[in-house]
N, C-alpha and C positions, 0 to 999 in steps of 0.2 A: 504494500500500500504506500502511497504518496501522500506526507503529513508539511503542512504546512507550518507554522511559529507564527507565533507566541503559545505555546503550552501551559500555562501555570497550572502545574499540580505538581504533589509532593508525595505521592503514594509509589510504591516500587511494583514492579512486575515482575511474577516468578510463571514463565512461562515452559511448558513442558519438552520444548525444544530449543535448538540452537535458533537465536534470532543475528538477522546481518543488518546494521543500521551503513547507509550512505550516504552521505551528505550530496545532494546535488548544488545547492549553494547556502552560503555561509557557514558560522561554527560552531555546534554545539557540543552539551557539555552533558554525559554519561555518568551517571553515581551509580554506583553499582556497590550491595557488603559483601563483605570475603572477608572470613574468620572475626564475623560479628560486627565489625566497623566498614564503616562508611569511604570510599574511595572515589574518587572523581576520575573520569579520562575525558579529554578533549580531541572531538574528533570533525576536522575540517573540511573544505570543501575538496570537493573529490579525495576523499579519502576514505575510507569501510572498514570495518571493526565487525567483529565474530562475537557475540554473547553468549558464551554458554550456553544451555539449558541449565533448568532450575538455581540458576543466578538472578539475584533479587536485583533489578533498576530502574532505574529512572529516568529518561532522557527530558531533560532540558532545553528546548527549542527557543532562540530569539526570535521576536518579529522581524518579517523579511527572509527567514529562515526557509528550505525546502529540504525533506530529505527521505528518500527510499529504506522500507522498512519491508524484511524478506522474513516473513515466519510460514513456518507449512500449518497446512490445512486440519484443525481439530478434529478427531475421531469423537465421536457418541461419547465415547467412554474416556474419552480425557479429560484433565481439569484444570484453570491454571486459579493464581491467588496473586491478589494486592496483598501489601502490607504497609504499614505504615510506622517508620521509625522516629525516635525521639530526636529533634536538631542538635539538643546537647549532649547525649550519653549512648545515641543508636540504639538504646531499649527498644525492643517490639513491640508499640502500640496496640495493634487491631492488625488482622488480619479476616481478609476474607477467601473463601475457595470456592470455585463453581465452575460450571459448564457455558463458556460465553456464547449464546446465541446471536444475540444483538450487541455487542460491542457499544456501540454509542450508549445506548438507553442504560446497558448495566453499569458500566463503568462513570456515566454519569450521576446515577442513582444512589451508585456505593462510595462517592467521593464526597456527595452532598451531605450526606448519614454522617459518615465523618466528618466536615466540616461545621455540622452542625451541632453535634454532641461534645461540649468540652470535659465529659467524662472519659469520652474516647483520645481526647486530643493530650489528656493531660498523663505525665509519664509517671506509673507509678514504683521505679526505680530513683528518679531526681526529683518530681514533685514537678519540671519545667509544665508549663500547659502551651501548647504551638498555638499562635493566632488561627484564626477561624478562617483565614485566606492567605493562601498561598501566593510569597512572591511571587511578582513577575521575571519570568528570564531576561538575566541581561547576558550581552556578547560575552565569549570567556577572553581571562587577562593572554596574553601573549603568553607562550611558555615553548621554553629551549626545544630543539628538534632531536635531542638526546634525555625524553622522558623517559622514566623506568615506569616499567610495566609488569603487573605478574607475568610469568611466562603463559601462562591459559590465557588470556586476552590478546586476542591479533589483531593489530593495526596495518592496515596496507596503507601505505601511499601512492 
């Protein structure tokens, strides 16, 4: 699918397959946890990055942003889950798991519930509560062409 920017949400995707993000233009900015905490990659125009399966992320789209998102096709019987971690301490919030039929209607449905509940929103490891709206994305800072990267994440240029 072809996602356009600004995206502002703060929920992660654990999807039951390898997903391929491409930038067709501009730069966005990928969180993804590994071993519990919160990591960022930065991934530019014409450039393509490999996510796992069942790796929890995030992409972060600017406005003016376009980019190519390669997931295969859900079986019946498969399930993917949001979740949503704390900004200060990466505690697991809320999590949800289901069978997406409708994409738009669910994922907007299950974002609202959380944005609206600051039972939900608040960490009950640090006590932080997240705002009830999620920044907007801004452009990522500039960063050297010599990033480390776990070795399970691929970045082509």
């Amino acid at each position: 699918m072809v996602i356009h920017g600004p995206n502002a949400r703060r929920d992660f995707h654990v999807d039951p397959s390898d997903e391929i993000f491409y930038m067709l233009r501009g730069d966005m900015t990928l969180e993804y946890i590994e071993d519990g905490r919160r990591h960022e990659q930065v991934i530019r125009e014409g450039e393509i990055m490999l996510m796992p399966a069942l790796t929890a992320h995030a992409p972060h789209r600017p406005a003016g942003t376009w980019g190519l998102v390669v997931e295969v096709k859900r079986r019946p019987d498969q399930t993917e889950a949001l979740q949503w971690f704390c900004e200060r301490c990466d505690a697991l919030l809320h999590e949800i798991t289901m069978h997406v039929a409708d994409i738009e209607q669910q994922l907007k449905s299950a974002i609202e519930q959380f944005d609206a509940s600051v039972d939900l929103r608040t960490c009950r490891k640090c006590g932080h509560v997240q705002p009830d709206k999620p920044p907007v994305p801004q452009p990522p800072v500039s960063q050297p062409p010599s990033v480390s990267r776990p070795p399970d994440k691929e970045l082509v240029r």
